[in-house]
C-alpha positions in Angstrom: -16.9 -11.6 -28.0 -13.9 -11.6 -25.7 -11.1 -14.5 -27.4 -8.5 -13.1 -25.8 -6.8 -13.1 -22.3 -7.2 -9.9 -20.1 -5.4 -9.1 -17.1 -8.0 -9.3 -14.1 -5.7 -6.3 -12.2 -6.7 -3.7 -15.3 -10.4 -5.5 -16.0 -11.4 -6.0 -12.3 -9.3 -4.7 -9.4 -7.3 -1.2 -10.3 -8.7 1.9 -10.7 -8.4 4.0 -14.6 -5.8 6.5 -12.4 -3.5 3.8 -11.9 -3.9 2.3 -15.4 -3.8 5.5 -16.8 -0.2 6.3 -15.8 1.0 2.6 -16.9 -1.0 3.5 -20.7 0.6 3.4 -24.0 -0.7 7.1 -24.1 1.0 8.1 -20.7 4.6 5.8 -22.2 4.6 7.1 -25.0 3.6 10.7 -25.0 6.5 11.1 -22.2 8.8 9.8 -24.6 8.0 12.8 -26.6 7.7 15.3 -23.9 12.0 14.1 -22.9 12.6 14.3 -26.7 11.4 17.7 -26.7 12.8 18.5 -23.3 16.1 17.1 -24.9 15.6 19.4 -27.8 15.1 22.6 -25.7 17.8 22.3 -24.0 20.4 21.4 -26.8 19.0 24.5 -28.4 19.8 26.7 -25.3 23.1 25.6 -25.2 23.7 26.5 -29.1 23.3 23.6 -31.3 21.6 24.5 -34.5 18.0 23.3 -33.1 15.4 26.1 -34.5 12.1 27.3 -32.3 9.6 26.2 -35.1 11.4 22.6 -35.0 10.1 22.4 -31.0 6.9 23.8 -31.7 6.2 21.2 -34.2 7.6 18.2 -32.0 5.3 20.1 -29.1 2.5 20.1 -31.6 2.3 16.2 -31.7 2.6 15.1 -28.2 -0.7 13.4 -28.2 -1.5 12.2 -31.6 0.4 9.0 -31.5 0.0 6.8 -34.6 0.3 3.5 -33.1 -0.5 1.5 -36.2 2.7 3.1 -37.7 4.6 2.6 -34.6 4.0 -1.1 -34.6 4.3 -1.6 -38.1 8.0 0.2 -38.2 8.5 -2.1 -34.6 8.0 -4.6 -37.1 10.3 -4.3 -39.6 13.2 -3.0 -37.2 12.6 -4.4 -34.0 13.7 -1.8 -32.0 10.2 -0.2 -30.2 12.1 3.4 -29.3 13.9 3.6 -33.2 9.7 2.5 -34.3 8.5 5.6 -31.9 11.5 8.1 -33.1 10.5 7.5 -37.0 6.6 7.7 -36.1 7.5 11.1 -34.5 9.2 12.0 -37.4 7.0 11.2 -39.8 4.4 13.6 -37.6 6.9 16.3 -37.5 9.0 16.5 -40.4 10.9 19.5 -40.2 12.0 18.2 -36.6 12.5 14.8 -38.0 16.6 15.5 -38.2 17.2 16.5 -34.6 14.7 13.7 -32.8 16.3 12.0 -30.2 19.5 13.8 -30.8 22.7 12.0 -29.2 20.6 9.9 -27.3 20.1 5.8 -26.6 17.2 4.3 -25.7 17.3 4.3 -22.5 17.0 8.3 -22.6 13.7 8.0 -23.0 12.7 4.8 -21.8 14.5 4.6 -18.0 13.8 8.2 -17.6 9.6 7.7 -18.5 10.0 4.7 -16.0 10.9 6.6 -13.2 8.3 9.0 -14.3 5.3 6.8 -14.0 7.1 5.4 -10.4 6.8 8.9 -9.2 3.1 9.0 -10.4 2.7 6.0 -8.8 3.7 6.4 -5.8 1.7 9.8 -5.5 -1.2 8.0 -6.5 -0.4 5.6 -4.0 0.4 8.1 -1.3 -3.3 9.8 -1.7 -4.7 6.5 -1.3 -2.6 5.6 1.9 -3.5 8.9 3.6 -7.2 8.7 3.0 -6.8 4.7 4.5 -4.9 6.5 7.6 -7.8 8.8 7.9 -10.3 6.8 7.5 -8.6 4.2 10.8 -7.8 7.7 12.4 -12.3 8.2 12.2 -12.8 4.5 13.2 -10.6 4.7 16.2 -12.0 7.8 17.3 -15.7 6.4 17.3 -14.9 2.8 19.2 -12.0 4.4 21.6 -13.9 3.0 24.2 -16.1 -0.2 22.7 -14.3 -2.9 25.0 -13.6 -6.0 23.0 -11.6 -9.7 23.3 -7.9 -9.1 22.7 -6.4 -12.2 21.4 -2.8 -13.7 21.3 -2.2 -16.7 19.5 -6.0 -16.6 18.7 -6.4 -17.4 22.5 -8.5 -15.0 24.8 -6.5 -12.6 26.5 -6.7 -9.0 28.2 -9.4 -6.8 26.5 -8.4 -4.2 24.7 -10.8 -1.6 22.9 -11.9 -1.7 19.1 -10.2 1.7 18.8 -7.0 0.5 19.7 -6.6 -2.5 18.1 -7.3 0.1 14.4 -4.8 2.2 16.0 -2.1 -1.3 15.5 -3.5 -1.1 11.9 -3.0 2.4 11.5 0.6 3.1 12.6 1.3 -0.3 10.1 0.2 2.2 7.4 2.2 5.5 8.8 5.4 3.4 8.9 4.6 2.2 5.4 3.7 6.1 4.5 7.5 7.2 6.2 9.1 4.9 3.7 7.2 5.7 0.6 8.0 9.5 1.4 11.6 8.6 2.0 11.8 6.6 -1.5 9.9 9.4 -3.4 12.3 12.4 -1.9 15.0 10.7 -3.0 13.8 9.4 -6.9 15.9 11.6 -9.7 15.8 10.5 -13.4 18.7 8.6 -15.1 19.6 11.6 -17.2 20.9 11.5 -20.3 24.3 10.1 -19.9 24.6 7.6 -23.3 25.2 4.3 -24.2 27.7 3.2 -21.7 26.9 6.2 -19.1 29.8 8.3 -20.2 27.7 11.0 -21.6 30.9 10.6 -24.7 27.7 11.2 -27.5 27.0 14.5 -26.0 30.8 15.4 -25.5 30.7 14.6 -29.4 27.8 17.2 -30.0 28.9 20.0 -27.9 33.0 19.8 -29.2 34.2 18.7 -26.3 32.4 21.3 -24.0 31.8 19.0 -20.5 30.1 21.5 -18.5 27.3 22.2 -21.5 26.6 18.3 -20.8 26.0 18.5 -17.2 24.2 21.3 -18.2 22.4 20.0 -20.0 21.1 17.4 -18.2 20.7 19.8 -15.8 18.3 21.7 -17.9 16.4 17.9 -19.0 15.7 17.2 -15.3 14.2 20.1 -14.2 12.0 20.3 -17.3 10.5 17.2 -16.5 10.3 18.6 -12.2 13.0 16.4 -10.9 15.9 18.4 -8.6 18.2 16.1 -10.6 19.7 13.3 -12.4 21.8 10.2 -10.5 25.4 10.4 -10.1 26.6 8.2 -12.4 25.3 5.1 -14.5 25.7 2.2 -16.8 23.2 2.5 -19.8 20.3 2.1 -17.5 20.0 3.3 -13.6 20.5 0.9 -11.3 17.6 -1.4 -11.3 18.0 -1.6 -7.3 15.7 1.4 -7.7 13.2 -0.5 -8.9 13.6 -2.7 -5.4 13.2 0.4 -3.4 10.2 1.1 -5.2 8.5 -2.1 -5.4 10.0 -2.6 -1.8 7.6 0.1 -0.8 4.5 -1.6 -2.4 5.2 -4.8 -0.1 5.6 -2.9 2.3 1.9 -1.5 2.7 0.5 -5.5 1.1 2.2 -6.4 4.4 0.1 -4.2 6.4 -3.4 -4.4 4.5 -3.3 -8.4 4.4 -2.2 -8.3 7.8 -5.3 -5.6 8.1 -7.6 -8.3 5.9 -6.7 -11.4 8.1 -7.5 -9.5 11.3 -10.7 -8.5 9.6 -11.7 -12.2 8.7 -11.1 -13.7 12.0 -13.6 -11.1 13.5 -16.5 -11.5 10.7 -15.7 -15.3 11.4 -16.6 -14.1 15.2 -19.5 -12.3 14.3 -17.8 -9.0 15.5 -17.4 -7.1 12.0 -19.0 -7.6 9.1 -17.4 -6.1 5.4 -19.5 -4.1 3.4 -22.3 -6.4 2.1 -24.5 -5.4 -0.8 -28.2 -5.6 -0.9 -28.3 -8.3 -4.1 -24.6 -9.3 -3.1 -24.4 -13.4 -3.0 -22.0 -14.9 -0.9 -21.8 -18.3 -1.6 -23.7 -19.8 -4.7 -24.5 -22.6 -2.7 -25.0 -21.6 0.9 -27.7 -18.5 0.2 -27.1 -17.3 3.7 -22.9 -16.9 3.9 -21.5 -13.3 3.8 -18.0 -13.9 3.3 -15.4 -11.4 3.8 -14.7 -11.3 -0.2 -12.5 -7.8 -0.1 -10.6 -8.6 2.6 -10.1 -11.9 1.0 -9.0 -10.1 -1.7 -7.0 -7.9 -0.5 -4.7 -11.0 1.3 -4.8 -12.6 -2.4 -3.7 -9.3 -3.8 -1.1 -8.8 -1.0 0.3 -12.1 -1.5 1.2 -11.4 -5.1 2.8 -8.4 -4.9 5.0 -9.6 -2.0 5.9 -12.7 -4.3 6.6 -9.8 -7.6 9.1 -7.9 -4.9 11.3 -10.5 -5.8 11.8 -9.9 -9.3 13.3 -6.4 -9.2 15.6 -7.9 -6.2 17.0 -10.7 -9.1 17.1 -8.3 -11.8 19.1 -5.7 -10.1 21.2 -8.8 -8.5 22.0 -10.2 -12.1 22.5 -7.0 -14.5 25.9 -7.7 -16.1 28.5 -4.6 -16.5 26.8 -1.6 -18.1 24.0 -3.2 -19.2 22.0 -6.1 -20.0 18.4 -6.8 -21.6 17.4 -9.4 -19.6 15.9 -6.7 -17.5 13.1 -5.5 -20.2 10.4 -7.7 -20.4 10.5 -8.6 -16.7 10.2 -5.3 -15.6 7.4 -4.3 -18.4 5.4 -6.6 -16.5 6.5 -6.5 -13.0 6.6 -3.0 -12.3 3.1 -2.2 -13.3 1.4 -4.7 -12.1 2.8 -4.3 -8.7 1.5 -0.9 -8.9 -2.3 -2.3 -10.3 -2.2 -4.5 -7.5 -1.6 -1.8 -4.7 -4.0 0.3 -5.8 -6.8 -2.1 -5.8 -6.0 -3.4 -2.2 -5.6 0.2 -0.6 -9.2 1.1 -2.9 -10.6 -2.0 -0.6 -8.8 -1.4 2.7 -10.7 2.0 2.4 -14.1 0.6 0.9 -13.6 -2.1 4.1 -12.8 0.0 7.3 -15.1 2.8 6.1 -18.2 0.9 5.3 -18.0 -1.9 7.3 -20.0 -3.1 10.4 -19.1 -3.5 14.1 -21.2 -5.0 16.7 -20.5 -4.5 20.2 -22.9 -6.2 21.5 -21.5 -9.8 20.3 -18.3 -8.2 21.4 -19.8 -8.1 25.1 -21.1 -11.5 24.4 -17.6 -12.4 24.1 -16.0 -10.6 26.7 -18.7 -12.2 29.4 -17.8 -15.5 28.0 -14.6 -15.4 29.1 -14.2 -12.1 31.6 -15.0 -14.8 34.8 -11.7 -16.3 34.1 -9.7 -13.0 33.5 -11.4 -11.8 36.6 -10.0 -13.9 38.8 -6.5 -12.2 39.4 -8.6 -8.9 40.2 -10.5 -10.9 42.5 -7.5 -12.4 43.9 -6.0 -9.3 44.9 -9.0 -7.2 46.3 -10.2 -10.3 48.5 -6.1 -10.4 49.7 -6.6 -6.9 50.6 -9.3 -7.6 52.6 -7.5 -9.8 55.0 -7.5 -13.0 53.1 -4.6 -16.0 52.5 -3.7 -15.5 49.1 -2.3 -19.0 49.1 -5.9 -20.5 50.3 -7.5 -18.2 47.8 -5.2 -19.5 45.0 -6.2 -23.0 45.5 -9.8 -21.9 45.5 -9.7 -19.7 42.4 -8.4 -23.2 40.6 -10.4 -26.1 42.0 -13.4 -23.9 40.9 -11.6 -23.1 37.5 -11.1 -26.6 36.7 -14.5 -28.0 37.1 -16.0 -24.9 35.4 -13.7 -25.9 32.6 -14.5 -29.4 32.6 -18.2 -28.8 32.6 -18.1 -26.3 29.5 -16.2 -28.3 27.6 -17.9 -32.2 28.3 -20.8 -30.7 28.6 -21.3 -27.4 26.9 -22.4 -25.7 29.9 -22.4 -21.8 30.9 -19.4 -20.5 32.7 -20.8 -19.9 36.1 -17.4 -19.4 37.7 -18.1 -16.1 38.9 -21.6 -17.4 41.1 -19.4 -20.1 42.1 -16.7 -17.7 43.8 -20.1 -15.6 45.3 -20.8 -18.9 46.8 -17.8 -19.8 48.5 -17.1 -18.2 51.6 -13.7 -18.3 51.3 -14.1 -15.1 49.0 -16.7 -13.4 51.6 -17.7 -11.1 48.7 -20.8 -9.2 48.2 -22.9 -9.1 44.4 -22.1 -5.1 44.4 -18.5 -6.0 45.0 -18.1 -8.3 42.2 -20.1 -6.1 40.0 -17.5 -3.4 40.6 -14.5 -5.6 40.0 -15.8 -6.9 37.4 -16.3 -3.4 35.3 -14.8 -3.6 32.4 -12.5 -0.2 32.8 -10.5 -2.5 35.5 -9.3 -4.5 32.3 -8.5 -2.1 29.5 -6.0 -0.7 30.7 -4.5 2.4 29.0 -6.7 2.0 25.8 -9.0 4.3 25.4 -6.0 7.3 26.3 -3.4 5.1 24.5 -5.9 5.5 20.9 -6.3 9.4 21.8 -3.0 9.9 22.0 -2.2 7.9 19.0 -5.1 10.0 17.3 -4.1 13.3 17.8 -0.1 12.8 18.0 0.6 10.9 15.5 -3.0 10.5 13.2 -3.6 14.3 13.0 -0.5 15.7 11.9 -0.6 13.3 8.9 -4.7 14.3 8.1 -4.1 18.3 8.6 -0.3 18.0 6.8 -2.8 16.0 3.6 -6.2 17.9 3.2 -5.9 18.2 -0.2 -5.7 14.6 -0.8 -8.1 13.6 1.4 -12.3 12.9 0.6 -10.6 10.1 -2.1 -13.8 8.2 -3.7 -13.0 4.5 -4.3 -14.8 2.8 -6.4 -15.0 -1.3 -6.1 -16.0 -2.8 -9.7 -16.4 -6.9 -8.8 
């Protein structure tokens, strides 16, 4: 029996990684590892903190009694006061020096921008294994000619390879930023209630440097190089936009990716993966619709909707601090997370075990190659001594009854016999047949993916073995 709501990003779409950092466990046994990292290092720095107090606090970093924890959050309403006495109450000869000269926010901004960090490296294995993965798909259709498109209108071919390669520096730009965001992430410290550190001045008799120190100490327990500059009660919650900022950045990319990807299955040119007992429409037995990549866009679209509410937050904090932030950013933050996850888990599960058929893709390309053909033929029948004016004119009579026939009366593009027929062209089957290969209409692609493969592709796959050979699982 199932009475109550559950959110589809933890029961359908993330993965238990990504849930497992956002968990009450991960929360709240970081909250005890920064109390005890607190501890440590007031004790190194000579306040009357004993070595069997830490061992006990260390003792009790897992066994988290959440019935007490609610039922104190209950009667105080205050969840990090509820979480301090719980602590105590497992530790009892450490129960007096818990959360020592600090507010709330100690351990509650500082766990947040842990689980951001985890996040994001989480995050970043999954964006490197969907860079390798295009990097392999380029590589195998480098040179599988295909209909390039602009404003969904027939235009120069380009190869299959190429067009991953436009997906694929999307991601490497979206990679650049996260790296720049996560370099530069330091906790909030411990500085007090109004960011003036004045508790811990209090503690250590007036002793300033033992409070940088200290902090000092706090941040590189917990592997950060430091703490930020200066604060209210909380770090700025533009942060937060940074981070999120990130996130929207790669949904840009994969539902960018995911409508590319539907317009093609709707051509016939890729197919998603497709389970054996999948069903694609409960109505039309025979439909395969692109579900993931429909997915991903629906996925995509809400985290770039959520990037709005760390931008209003950080826009409408008030002085040193304000709690409008909290339950906004409980929710928020997360989810944006759960959300990225499962889209980068599908982008993978799409361009690795998905379907491309060339041969529709020639279909295509024949379809509409006589008219792209026609410059080529232009020119190489002008370099054979002919007007290029008279040519003109004959290139677009024949163009516009072609067109009028295909489209009044469905009829084959026979253009290209047409121009054989006229002897204004005076051209020869085996000439046409070599103007019309397809290498005289793809350009630079096949070298342009190469190059993109190996300069900038590679670096990125040989810089990240250890993260790569990422399993993705897709539950629905």
């Amino acid at each position: 029996m199932k009475e109550f709501y559950e959110n589809p990003l933890c029961v359908r779409y993330s993965s238990d990684a990504m849930k497992r950092i956002f968990s009450a466990d991960f929360k709240f046994s970081t909250w005890r590892k920064l109390w005890i990292a607190l501890a440590e290092s007031e004790r190194e720095l000579g306040l009357p903190i004993t070595g069997e107090q830490i061992e006990e606090m260390k003792a009790h970093i897992h066994d988290i009694d959440y019935e007490a924890a609610a039922a104190y959050e209950a009667e105080v309403r205050h969840d990090v006061m509820a979480h301090v006495r719980t602590y105590g109450d497992a530790c009892p000869g450490a129960k007096p020096i818990i959360h020592l000269g600090a507010t709330s926010c100690y351990v509650g901004d500082n766990t947040d921008i842990i689980q951001m960090r985890e996040g994001l490296l989480l995050i970043r294995r999954l964006l490197v294994n969907a860079i390798a993965a295009l990097g392999s798909f380029a590589e195998r259709y480098k040179d599988v000619p295909t209909l390039a498109y602009t404003h969904f209108q027939a235009a120069q071919p380009t190869t299959v390879g190429k067009r991953a390669t436009l997906w694929a520096q999307d991601l490497i730009l979206d990679l650049d930023n996260l790296d720049h965001v996560l370099s530069r992430l330091k906790l909030l410290g411990c500085k007090g209630t109004t960011g003036t550190g004045a508790s811990f001045v209090a503690l250590f008799d007036g002793d300033t440097e033992k409070v940088k120190l200290l902090e000092k100490k706090i941040a590189e327990k917990m592997g950060f190089s430091g703490a930020i500059a200066v604060s209210g009660q909380t770090y700025t919650r533009k942060i937060d936009y940074f981070v999120l900022s990130v996130l929207s950045g790669i949904a840009q990319s994969a539902s960018k990716f995911a409508g590319d990807i539907r317009l093609l299955s709707h051509m016939k040119e890729f197919d998603e993966p497709f389970e054996s007992k999948q069903i694609g429409s409960s109505a039309m037995a025979y439909k395969r619709n692109p579900m993931r990549c429909e997915r991903i866009a629906s996925l995509a679209r809400y985290i770039l909707v959520d990037t709005l509410n760390p931008a209003v937050t950080a826009a409408t904090q008030w002085l040193e601090r304000t709690l409008d932030d909290s339950a906004n950013r409980r929710i928020s933050i997360p989810e944006a997370f759960l959300a990225a996850d499962g889209i980068l888990s599908l982008y993978i599960n799409v361009i690795t075990r998905g379907s491309v058929y060339p041969k529709v893709m020639e279909k295509h390309l024949n379809e509409e190659l006589p008219f792209m053909a026609t410059e080529n033929i232009l020119m190489y029948c002008v370099r054979k001594g002919g007007d290029r004016q008279e040519l003109h004119e004959a290139i677009r009579e024949l163009s516009v009854a072609v067109t009028k026939q295909i489209k009044l009366n469905g009829a084959e593009n026979d253009l290209l016999d047409r121009i054989l027929q006229d002897r204004r062209f005076n051209l020869t089957g085996e000439e046409m047949k070599e103007i019309l290969h397809v290498r005289n209409f793809i350009g630079m692609a096949p070298q342009q993916t190469e190059e993109f493969i190996r300069n900038e592709i590679a670096p990125i796959t040989e810089g990240n073995r250890d993260l790569l050979g990422l399993d993705v699982t897709i539950r629905v």
